[in-house]
Structures are given as C-alpha cells and as structure tokens.
C-alpha positions as CSV (number, residue, x, y, z in Angstrom):
1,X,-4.1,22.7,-3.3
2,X,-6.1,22.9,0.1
3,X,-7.0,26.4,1.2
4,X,-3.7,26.3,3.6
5,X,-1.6,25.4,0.7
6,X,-1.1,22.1,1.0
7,X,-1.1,19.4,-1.6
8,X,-3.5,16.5,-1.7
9,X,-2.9,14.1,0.9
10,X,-2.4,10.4,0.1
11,X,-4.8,7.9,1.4
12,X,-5.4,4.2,1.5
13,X,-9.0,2.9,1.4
14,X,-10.6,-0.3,2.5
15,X,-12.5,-1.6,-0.4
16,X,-14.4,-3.5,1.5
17,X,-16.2,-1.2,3.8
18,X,-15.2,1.9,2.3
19,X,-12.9,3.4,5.4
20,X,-10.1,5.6,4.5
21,X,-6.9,6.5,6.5
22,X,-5.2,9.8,5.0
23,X,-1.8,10.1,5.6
24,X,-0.6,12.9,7.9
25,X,2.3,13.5,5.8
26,X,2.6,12.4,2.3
27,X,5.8,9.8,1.6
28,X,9.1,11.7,0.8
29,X,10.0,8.6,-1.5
30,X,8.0,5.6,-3.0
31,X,10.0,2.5,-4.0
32,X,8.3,0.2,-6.8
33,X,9.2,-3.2,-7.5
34,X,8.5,-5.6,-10.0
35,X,10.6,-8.4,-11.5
36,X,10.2,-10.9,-14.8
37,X,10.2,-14.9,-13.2
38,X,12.4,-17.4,-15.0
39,X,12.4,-21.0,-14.7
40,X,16.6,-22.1,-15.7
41,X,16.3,-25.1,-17.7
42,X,20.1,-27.0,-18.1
43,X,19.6,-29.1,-21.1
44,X,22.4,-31.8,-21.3
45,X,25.3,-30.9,-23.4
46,X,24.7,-27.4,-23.3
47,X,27.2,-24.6,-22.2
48,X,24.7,-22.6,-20.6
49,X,21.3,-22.5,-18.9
50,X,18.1,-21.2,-20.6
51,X,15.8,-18.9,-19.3
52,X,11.9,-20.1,-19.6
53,X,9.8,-16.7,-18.9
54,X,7.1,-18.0,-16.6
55,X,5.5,-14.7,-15.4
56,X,6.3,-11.3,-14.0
57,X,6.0,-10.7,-10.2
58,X,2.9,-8.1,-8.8
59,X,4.2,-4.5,-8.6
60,X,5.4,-4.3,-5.3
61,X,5.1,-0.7,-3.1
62,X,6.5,-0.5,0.5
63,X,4.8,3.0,2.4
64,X,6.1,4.4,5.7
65,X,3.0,6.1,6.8
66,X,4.1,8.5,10.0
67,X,1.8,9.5,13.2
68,X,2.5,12.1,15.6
69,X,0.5,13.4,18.2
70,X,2.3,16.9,17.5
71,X,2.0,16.6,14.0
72,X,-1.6,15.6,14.1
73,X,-2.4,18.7,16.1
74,X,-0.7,21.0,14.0
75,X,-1.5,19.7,10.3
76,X,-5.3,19.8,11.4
77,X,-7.4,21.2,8.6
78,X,-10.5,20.3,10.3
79,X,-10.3,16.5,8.8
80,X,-10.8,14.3,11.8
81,X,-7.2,12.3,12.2
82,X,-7.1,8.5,13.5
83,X,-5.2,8.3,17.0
84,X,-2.7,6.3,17.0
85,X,-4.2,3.3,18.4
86,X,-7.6,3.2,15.5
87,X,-4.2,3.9,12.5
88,X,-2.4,0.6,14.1
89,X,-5.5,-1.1,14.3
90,X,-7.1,-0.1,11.2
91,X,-3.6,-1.0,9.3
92,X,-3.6,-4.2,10.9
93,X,-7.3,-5.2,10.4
94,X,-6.0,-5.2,6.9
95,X,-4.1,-8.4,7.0
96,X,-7.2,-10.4,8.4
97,X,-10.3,-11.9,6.0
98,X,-13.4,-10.1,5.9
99,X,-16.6,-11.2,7.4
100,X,-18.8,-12.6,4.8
101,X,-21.7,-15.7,3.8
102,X,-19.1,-16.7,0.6
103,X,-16.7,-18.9,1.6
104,X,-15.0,-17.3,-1.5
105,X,-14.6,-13.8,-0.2
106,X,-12.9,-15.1,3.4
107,X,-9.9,-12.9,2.3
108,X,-8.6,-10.0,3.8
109,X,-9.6,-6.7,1.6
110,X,-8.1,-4.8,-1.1
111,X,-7.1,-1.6,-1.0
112,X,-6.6,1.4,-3.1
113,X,-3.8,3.8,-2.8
114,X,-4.7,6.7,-4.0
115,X,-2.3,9.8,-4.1
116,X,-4.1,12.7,-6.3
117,X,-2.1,13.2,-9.3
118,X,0.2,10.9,-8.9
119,X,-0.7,7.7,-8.0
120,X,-3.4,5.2,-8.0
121,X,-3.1,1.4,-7.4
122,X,-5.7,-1.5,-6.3
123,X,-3.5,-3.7,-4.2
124,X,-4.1,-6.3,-1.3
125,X,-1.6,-5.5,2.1
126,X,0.6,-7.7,1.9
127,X,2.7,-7.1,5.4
128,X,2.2,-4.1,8.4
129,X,5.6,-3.8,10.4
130,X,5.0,-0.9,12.9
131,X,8.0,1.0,15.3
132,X,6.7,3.0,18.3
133,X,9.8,5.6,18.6
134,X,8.0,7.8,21.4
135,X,5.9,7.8,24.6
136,X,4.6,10.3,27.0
137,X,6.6,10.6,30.2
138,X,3.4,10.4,32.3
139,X,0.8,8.5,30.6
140,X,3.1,6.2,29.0
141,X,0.8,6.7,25.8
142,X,2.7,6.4,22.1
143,X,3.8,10.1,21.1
144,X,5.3,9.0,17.4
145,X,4.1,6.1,15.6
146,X,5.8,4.5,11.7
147,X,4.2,2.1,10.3
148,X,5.5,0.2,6.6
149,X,2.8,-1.2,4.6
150,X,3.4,-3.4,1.8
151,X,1.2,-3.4,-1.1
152,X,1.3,-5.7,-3.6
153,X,-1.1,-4.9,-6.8
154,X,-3.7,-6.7,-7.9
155,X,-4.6,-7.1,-11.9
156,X,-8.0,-8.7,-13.3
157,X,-6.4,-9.0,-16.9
158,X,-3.3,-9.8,-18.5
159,X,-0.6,-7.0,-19.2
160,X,1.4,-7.1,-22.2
161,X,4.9,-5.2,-23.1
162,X,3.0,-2.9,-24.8
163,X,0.2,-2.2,-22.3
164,X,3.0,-1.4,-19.8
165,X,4.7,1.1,-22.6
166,X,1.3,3.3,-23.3
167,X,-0.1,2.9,-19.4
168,X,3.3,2.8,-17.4
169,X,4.1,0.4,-14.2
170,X,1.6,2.8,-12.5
171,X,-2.0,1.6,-13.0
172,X,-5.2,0.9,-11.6
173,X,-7.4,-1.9,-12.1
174,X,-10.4,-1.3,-14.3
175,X,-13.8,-0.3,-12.2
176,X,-11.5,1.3,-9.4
C-alpha cells in the first residue's frame, strides 16, 4: 500500500508509446468473458445436430474507468492526473492505427492492463463508449466523466485445456 493507505491503482498502458492512464478509482467489479465457437453440422438422417469445436473467443474485459474533478482533487497523491479532456482523448486515440513506415503495424496499439496483484492482461481496445453525467454551472466544462473500455486479449500462442487449468483465464502474453 501507498503511504496514504491506498492500494495500487490500476492502469492501462499504451504499448506503443509507452503512456499510461491510472485509474482514479480502481473498478468495484470486473466482468470476464470468453466463450468455446461451434460450427452445428445437421447430417441427414440424424436426430440431432453436431457440435464441430472451431475455436474459443478472446477473453473479453469491459472497464468503467470514472473521472471527477472532485475526486481528482482529493485522491491526489502528488501523481499528475489526466483532465478530463487528455482521459477522453487518450482512450479514444486507442481505437485509431499508429503512425508507422510498416504497412504491417497500421493498427491501433495494444495495451496492457495492469492492476498490481491482481491482474495483468495484453489486450487491443476493442470499443470506448463515454457518458458525460456533469457540467459546471458557469463554465459549462464536464464535472464527472465514465468511460467503458473494452479489451479484448491478445495471445501469441496457442492455449490448451490444461494451460488454462495451471495459469487460469487471467494471463499475460509472454515478453509483457
């Protein structure tokens, strides 16, 4: 824990230039999903359909990163916070390819999620859907910001039942 008591703080970081965003406010839940594909093959005659195992669907993680004005002022532990304009611009530059001489690497970046102690996952964003819940009276600037980010993980080898059973659905790809 930080000198004011407070656990680690999860972040996302842009793989590509090295850029971090740490969450003001580490998620209260995380939902996982991932799901085994099936092709359902009807041969003739028979009383049922087969299942064909094709593959098994990325691991799926929906975030709902929060930004406050109030909040950033009062969680300050002398780490420089994004406004809320660089966090919805930084999230969104996340979604778009990455300049580059390789026509290859004209993709937008991965990320890694990394929550100390508990989680760690390369991924690629998959979709940014942001709600802008308060504004200043005066100014007409955003007061509260929530943003859900979708990751979607990203694997350089092949994962077996048994990989899955000793390393669980949480893991991180090899060199991250």
């Amino acid at each position: 824990m930080s000198m004011l008591g407070r656990p680690p703080r999860a972040a996302l970081v842009n793989l590509a230039d090295n850029t971090r965003l740490d969450f003001l406010v580490n998620p209260s839940q995380v939902r996982e999903a991932i799901s085994a594909e099936y092709e359902r093959i009807a041969p003739l005659g028979l009383s049922h359909q087969v299942l064909q195992y094709k593959g098994t669907t990325n691991l799926k993680l929906p975030l709902e990163l929060y930004h406050s004005k109030r909040l950033n002022q009062r969680l300050s532990d002398n780490v420089q916070a994004m406004t809320i304009g660089e966090m919805r611009a930084w999230l969104m530059s996340l979604l778009f390819p990455v300049a580059s001489q390789e026509y290859v690497r004209k993709s937008p970046p991965e990320v890694l999620f990394v929550w100390p102690n508990v989680w760690r996952l390369r991924a690629r964003v998959i979709d940014v859907t942001t709600q802008h819940e308060e504004f200043d009276n005066e100014t007409l600037g955003m007061v509260r910001f929530v943003a859900t980010v979708s990751l979607e993980s990203v694997l350089s080898r092949r994962k077996l039942m048994e990989d899955i059973k000793s390393e669980g659905t949480i893991w991180v790809q090899e060199g991250a």
